[in-house]
N, C-alpha and C positions, 0 to 999 in steps of 0.2 A: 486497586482498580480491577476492576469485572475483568478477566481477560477473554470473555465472549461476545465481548460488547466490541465493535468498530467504531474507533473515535474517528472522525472525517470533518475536514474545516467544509465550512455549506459551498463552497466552491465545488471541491472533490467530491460529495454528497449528489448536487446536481449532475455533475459530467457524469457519476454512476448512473444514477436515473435517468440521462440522456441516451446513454451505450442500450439501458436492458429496452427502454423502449424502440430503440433500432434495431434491435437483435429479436424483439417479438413481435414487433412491425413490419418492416423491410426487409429484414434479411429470413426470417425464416419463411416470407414469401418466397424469395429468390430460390433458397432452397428447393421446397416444393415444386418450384420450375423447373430445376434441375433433374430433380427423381423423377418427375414427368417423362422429361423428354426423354432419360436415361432408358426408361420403363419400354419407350416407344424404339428402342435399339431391339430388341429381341432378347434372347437369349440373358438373365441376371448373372448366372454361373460366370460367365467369362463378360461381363461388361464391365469392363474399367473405370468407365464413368460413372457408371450407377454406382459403386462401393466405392470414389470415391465423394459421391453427392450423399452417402449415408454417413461417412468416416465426418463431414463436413457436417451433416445436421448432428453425429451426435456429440460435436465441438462443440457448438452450437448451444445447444441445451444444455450440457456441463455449467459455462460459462452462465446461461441465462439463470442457471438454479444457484450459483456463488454469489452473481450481484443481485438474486433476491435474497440470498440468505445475510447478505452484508447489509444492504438497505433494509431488511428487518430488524438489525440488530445494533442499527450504526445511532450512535449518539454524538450529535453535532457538538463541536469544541466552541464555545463560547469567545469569542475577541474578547482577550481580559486586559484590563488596567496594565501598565507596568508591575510587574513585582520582580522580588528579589529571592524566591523559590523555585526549583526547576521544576515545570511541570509540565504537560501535554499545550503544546502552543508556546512556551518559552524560544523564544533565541537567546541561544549559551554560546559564549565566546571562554572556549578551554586552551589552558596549554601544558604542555607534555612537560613534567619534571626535568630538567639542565636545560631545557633549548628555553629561545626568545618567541618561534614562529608561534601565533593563535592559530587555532581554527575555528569558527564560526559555523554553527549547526542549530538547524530548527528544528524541533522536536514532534512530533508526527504519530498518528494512530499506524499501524502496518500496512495498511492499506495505500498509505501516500506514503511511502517510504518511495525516496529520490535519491542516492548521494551525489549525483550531476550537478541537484538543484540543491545539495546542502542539508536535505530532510532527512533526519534519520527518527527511527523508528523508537519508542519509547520502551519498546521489548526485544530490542538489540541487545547486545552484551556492554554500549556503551551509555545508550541511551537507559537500560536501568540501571546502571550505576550512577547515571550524574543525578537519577527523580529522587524531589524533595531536600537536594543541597541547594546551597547558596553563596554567595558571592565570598572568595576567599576558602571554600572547603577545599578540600583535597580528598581525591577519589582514587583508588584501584580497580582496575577489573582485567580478567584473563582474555590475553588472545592467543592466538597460536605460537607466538614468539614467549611467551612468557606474563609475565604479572606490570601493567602499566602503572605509572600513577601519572595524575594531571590535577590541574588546581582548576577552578572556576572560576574566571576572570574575571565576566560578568554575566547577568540574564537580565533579558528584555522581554 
């Protein structure tokens, strides 16, 4: 897998598209209001307001030039069929070598990495270990405690 490419399900795709258009629509009007009025204080050297209505635009634009470089580069995941290979869009239900507990983890470009909501990333340390196993492999990979293994329960 390209690792300059942003995989993003068309959900997370739009909500990007929806952010960069509010940030170069809306808000960087707002902005603009802001340094305005800051402008009309006097003195910049000591205005408060004015650096921080710049410190605020050049957030601003950071952020606007990331979610066009990701919606440049982002390649929609496809809703695939059931399979039995971990891959970008899988749900993988793993478990830790001695115990019984599963965990259940949906597999995600970096960009929609959640673990609240269960998504992990496919260029995490766990999620490239389980890409391209299948149901019954067994996997290791390092984390700071040491070397894990877990089995692949299942993938959906």
């Amino acid at each position: 897998m390209n690792t300059d490419t942003e995989y993003l399900t068309q959900e997370k795709y739009d909500e990007l598209k929806e952010e960069l258009n509010f940030l170069t629509t809306v808000r960087r009007k707002e902005i603009a209001e802001s340094l305005e009025y800051a402008r009309s204080l006097g003195d910049l050297s000591e205005n408060a307001e004015y650096a921080e209505a710049r410190d605020l635009q050049a957030a601003t634009e950071e952020r606007i030039r990331r979610l066009q470089g990701i919606l440049a580069s982002a390649q929609i995941l496809k809703v695939k069929k059931k399979g039995d290979i971990v891959t970008l869009g899988s749900t993988v239900t793993i478990c830790k070598q001695g115990e019984t507990e599963t965990h259940e983890y949906h597999i995600v470009g970096s960009e929609e990495t959640n673990m609240l909501e269960r998504k992990l990333s496919h260029l995490s340390p766990l999620g490239e270990a389980m890409m391209g196993k299948k149901k019954g492999d067994e996997f290791t990979f390092e984390t700071p405690s040491g070397r894990q293994k877990y089995k692949i329960v299942s993938v959906s």
